[in-house]
N, C-alpha and C positions, 0 to 999 in steps of 0.2 A: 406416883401413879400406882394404880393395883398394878395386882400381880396379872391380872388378863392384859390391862392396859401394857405394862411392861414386857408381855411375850411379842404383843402385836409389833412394839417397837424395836425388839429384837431380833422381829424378822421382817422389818424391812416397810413396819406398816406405823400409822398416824396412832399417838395416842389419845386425841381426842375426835377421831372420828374412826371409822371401820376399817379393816387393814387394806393398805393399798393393794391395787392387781394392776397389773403393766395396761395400758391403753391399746387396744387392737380390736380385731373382730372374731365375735363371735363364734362357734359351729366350725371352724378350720375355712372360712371361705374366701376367696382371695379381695387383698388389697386393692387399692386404689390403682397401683402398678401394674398389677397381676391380672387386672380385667381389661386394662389397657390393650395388655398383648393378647388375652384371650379375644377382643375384638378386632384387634388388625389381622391374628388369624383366620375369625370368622369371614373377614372382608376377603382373605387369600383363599377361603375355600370358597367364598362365590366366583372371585374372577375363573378360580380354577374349572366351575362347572360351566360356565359359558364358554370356555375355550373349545368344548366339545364344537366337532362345525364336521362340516358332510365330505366324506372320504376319510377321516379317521376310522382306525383300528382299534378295538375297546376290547380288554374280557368283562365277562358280567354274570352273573349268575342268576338263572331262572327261577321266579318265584311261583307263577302262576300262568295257565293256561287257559283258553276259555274261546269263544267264536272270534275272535278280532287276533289272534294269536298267541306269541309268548310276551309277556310284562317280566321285564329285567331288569338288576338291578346294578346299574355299571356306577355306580359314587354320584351322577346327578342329582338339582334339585328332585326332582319326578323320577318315576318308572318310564322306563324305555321299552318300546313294543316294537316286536319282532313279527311282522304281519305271515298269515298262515302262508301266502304266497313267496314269500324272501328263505322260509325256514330249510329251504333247500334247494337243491339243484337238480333233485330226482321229484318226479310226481310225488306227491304225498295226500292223504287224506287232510291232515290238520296238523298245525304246531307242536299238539301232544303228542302226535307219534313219531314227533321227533327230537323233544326236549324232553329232559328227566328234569324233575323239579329237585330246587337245592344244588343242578350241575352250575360249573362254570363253563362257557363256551365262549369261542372267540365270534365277535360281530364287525361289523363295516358300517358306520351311519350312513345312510341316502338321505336323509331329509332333515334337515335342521329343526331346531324348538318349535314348535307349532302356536308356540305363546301359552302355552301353559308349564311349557317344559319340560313337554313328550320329544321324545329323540325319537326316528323312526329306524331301525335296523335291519342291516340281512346278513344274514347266513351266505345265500344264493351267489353271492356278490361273488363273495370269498373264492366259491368253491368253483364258479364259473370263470372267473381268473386261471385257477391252479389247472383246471382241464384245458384249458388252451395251451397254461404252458407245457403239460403231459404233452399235448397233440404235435408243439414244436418240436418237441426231446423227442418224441417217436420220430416224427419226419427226417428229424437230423441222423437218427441212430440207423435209417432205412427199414423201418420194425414191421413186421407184421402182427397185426391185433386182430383180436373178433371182434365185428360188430355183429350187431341184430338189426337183422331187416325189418325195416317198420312198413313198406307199401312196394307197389312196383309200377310203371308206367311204360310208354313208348321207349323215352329219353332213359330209364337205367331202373336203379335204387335208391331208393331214399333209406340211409340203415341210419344207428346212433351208435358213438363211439363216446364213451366217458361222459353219459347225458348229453351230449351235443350229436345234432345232426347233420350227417353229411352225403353225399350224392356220389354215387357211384356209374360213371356214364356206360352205355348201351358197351362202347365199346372195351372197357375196361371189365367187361363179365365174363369170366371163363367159366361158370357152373354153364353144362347144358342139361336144360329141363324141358320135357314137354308141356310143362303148365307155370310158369316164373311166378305165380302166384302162390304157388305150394311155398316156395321162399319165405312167407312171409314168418315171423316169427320167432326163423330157426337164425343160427349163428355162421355169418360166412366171413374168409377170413382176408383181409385189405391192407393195403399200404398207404400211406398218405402221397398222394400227388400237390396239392395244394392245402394250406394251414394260413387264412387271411381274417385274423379274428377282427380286423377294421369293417370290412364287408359282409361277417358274419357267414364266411365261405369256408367249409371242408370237403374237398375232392379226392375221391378214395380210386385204389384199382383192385380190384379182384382180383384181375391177370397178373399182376406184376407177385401177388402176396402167394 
């Protein structure tokens, strides 16, 4: 053989034809094996986005804001929206002035896939849970809090304690005013008598606070 033909076979290659290269693929991309398991992973990240289902607890992080609310991104096929109405438990104008885009926040699903594989979210959920459990822990502890009077009628107060409202009866008001309407507004200060977040009941006492 030449001398080209005899390096070829010195290192491992044919002398009558081009030097051998080991059989595999291509660009570093994987084998036969290697796609196998990159698929059955694939398969384990879809079961895993269907598992989402309503009363789960997700973080996710806000991308975008706009009339319909916040679009987040918790690991689903789809963006998840967080409607302007769920984004809190306080009045708000809109989503955006309550999400900073790029944050993470924790959310609550209410609504399952819609079929496209929009999740629907709230905030609201969250935080109307943890104010009921505030209003037990006060009641338990005997606390006195401020609320703000929101109206006044025959029967009492109607004030708000931690975003929820609660009734404060004629007889449980120790302010005396010549006009109980001036109340309105300002901060007076209550104890909880009843805490029945099934009924949607908080009964305060002025007198007792």
């Amino acid at each position: 053989p030449s001398p080209r033909e005899s390096r070829r076979v010195a290192q491992g290659g044919r002398a009558d034809g081009p030097a051998h290269r080991p059989r595999g693929r291509r660009g570093g991309g994987p084998g036969p094996a290697s796609k196998a398991l990159y698929d059955e992973f694939a398969k384990l990240l879809v079961n895993y986005e269907f598992s989402y289902k309503s009363g789960d607890r997700v973080t996710g992080k806000v991308f975008h804001c706009d009339s319909k609310g916040a679009w987040v991104d918790i690991g689903a096929k789809a963006a998840a929206l967080c409607p302007g109405s769920e984004a809190s438990l306080a009045a708000v104008r809109n989503a955006a002035s309550v999400f900073d885009i790029g944050e993470e926040y924790e959310f609550e699903i209410i609504r399952d896939d819609d079929g496209d594989g929009c999740l629907t979210l709230s905030v609201r959920k969250i935080q109307l849970e943890a104010a009921w459990n505030r209003c037990r822990e006060m009641q338990a502890a005997d606390e006195a809090v401020s609320a703000e009077v929101l109206s006044v009628n025959r029967g009492g107060l109607l004030v708000e304690v931690e975003h929820l409202r609660g009734f404060v009866p004629q007889s449980h008001i120790a302010i005396r005013t010549p006009n109980r309407e001036d109340l309105i507004g300002q901060k007076v200060p209550v104890k909880f008598l009843e805490v029945d977040e099934d009924k949607n009941r908080l009964v305060m006492s002025n007198r007792l606070a």
